[in-house]
C-alpha positions, 0 to 999 in steps of 0.5 A: 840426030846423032846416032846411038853407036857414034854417041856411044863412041864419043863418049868412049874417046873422053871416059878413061874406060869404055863407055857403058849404061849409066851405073849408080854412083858408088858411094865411099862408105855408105850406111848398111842396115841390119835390117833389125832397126825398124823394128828396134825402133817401133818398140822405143816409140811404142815406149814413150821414150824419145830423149836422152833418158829411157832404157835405150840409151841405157841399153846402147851404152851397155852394149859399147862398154861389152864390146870394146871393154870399157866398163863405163860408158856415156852416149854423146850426140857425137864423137866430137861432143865426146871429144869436148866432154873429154878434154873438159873432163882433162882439165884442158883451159886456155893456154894449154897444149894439147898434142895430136897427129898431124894427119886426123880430121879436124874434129880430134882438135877442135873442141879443144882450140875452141876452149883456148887450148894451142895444138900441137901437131906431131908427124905419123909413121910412114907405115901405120900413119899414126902417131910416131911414138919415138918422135912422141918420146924426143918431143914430151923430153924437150917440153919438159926440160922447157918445162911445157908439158901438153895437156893431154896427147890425143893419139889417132886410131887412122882409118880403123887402125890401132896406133901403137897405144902401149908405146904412146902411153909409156911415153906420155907416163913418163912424164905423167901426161894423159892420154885420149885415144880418138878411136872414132873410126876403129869400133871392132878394131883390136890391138895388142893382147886382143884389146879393142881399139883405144882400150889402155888409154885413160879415155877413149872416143868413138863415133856412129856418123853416118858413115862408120861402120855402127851407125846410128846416124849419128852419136858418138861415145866417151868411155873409160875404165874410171868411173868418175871421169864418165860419171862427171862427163854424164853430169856435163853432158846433162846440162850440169842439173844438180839433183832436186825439184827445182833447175839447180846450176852449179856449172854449165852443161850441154845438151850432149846426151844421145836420143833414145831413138839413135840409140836405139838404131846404134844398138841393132847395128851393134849386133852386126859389128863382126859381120861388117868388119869381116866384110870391110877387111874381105873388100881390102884384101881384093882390092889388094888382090885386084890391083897388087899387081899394078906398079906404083900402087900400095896400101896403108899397112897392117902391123903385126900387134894390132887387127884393123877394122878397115873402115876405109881401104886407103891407096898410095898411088906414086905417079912416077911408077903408077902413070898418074898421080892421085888427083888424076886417078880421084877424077877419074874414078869419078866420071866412072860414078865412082866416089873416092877420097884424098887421105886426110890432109894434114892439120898442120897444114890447114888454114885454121891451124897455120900458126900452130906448133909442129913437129916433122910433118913431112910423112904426112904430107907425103901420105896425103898427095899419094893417098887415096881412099876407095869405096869400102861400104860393108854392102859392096858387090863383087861387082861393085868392087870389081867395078872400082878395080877395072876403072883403076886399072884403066888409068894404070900405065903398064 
């Protein structure tokens, strides 16, 4: 029988910090309740309601367009159907193009590729991470002397951080092509002006996945201030039936809309929206605090025109000043029961994506071999935190 303490020193000769008690697992960015959603949603099944109809739905979206400022707003099974509603309601067929960051999850382009539509991949600004709005500008002139204009352009709000939309959109009317701001993960970000995140652009997506920072779970939201586009969308996402007794088609639909009951939980969680990002952008500020000192590390940056939400706070790790690189530190937060996560790998180099058109691609690819998200959970602990910063400083070289 090995002894405890010669136990205790094996394990210390192989973890990259001392061995201690087993710990739970910290999680990237896991759901934090209200504490209101119970309750929230007793009173929709004391209602009746349980399908996309009902006053909570109705409530939800009310709630969304008070928050970011669109006046019009529809509630989506998801931030990806919101997306397809989008492009659908874009006009985006086969053949087309459409435009978007290198550096995004899939779901920004999927339900166009899945209408036959070619993305096209342009590179992220080594600060901001987000569309390049000068390369932007130099790609959307060459389209139009080939005279190939995309479709729509679909800018990124990366990790709760605004894009530089105001430079994006002058560059896209030009040329009068629009624009979609993938807002998913910025709900309670603002930019220029104190404009809430996405807000300017002709439609904006947001999401309430499981891991965003107002979760019903799931769900999503398509807005805009066109009342038609959202109207239209509505009648998409209904599966298209035309008003009477009977089943009338003109077209087909989806099954889009969001339940009462997610819309019921996405509504209480509403209510704590500055708390959590309050929370969110207090966790990154100690992490900067807490690891600031060590050589080779940084943060993705803030700009000066915009007020992230920090969804997630993403580390850059340069293994010639850091003394490992990105992969090595990821592991080794793992065996500390810690989840961390690569930045997003670029789309343009994904399998799926492989013949698809691109534009620089460099910073992105970059960004991704350095970067590193840490766990930013709203109901993370000091000591939670304190946890992740001593497991990375344990791989640190001084």
């Amino acid at each position: 029988m090995v002894h405890p303490a010669a136990h205790q020193q094996a394990l210390a000769s192989i973890l990259p910090f001392p061995a201690r008690l087993p710990q739970p697992r910290l999680l990237l960015s896991p759901p934090h309740l209200a504490g209101s959603e119970l309750e929230a949603v007793r009173r929709t099944l004391d209602s009746g309601w349980l399908a996309p109809a009902g006053p909570a739905p109705a409530a939800f979206e009310a709630g969304i367009a008070a928050t970011t400022g669109f006046p019009h707003v529809l509630a989506t099974t998801s931030g990806t159907a919101a997306l397809h509603l989008g492009y659908r309601m874009l006009g985006v067929a086969p053949g087309d193009e459409v435009w978007a960051p290198a550096m995004t999850f899939v779901a920004t382009v999927a339900p166009a590729v899945q209408m036959g539509a070619t993305p096209r991949f342009l590179d992220v600004t080594p600060t901001g991470w987000s569309l390049d709005p000068g390369l932007l500008a130099e790609e959307l002139a060459r389209a139009a002397r080939r005279g190939r204009l995309p479709r729509v352009v679909v800018p990124v709000d990366l990790y709760g951080q605004c894009c530089d939309l105001d430079a994006i959109i002058a560059a896209c009317d030009r040329w009068g092509v629009p624009v979609m701001c993938d807002s998913a993960a910025a709900m309670g970000a603002t930019q220029r002006g104190g404009r809430h995140a996405g807000h300017g652009a002709l439609l904006a997506v947001f999401s309430f996945n499981g891991n965003k920072i107002v979760t019903a779970g799931g769900g999503g939201a398509l807005a805009s201030d066109d009342p038609a586009l959202i109207a239209r969308a509505r009648h998409l996402a209904g599966q298209a039936r035309e008003p009477g007794a009977h089943y009338q088609h003109e077209t087909t639909g989806y099954a889009y809309g969001l339940s009462s009951v997610l819309a019921a939980l996405g509504l209480a969680q509403l209510a704590v929206l500055p708390a959590r990002v309050a929370r969110r952008r207090a966790i990154f500020d100690s992490y900067a605090e807490g690891l600031g000192d060590l050589p080779g590390l940084g943060f993705i940056a803030e700009p000066a025109w915009g007020r992230a939400n920090r969804w997630l706070s993403v580390a850059l790790v340069d293994p010639a000043g850091f003394g490992a690189d990105r992969e090595h530190l990821r592991r080794a937060l793992e065996a500390a029961g810690v989840e961390s996560r690569p930045a997003w790998k670029p789309l343009h180099l994904q399998p799926a994506f492989r013949d698809a058109p691109q534009a620089g691609g460099g910073v992105a690819a970059a960004l991704f071999e350095r970067g590193l998200c840490l766990p930013s959970g709203s109901a993370m602990t000091a000591a939670d935190q304190d946890r992740v910063i001593e497991a990375v400083r344990h791989c640190a070289r001084f």
